[in-house]
C-alpha positions in Angstrom: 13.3 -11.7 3.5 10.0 -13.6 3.5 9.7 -13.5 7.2 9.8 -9.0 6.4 7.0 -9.3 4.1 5.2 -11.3 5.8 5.6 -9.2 9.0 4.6 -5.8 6.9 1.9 -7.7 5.0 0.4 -8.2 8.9 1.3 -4.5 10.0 -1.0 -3.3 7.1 -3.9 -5.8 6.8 -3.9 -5.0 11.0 -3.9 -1.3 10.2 -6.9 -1.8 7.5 -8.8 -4.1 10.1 -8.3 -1.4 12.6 -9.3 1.8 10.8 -12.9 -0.3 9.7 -13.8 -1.6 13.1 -12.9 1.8 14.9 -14.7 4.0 12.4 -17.6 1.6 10.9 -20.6 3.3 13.0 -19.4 6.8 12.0 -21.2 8.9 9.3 -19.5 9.5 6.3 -18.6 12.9 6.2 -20.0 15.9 3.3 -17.2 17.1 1.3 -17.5 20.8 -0.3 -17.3 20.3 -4.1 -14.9 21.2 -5.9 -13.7 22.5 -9.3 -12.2 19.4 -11.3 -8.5 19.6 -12.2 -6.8 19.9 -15.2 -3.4 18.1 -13.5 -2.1 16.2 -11.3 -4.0 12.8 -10.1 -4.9 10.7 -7.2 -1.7 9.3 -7.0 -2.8 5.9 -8.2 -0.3 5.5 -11.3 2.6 6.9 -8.5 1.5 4.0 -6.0 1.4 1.2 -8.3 4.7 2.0 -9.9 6.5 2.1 -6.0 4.8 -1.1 -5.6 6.4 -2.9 -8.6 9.5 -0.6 -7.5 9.4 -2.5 -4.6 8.5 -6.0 -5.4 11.1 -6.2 -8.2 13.5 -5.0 -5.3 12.5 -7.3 -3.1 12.1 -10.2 -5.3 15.5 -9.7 -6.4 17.0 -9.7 -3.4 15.0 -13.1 -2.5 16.6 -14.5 -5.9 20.1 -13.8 -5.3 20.0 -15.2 -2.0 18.7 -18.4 -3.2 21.5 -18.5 -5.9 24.1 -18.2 -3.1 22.5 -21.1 -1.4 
């Protein structure tokens, strides 16, 4: 299991790298403005709570193996 995150912890950082060195020079681009809403959000509070979704998953699965052992 270790070896997985380690391997999608590499994947992403990669991606991140990637995305900065291939669009660094470029300009940032004017966004139209926009009436604020009343709902709804930037999906922060949704992200953080699939993360710990994840990691409790994960680090569960790393526990019971380690039990077996």
């Amino acid at each position: 299991m270790w070896i997985a995150a380690i391997v999608v912890a590499v994947v992403c950082v990669s991606g991140l790298v990637y995305g900065l060195v291939v669009e660094w020079n470029t300009p940032a681009e004017k966004l139209p403005t926009r009436t604020a809403r009343t709902s709804g959000g930037s999906g922060l509070g949704a992200g953080l709570m699939i993360g710990i979704g994840a990691g409790i998953a994960i680090g569960s699965l790393i526990a019971i193996r380690r039990k077996r052992d």
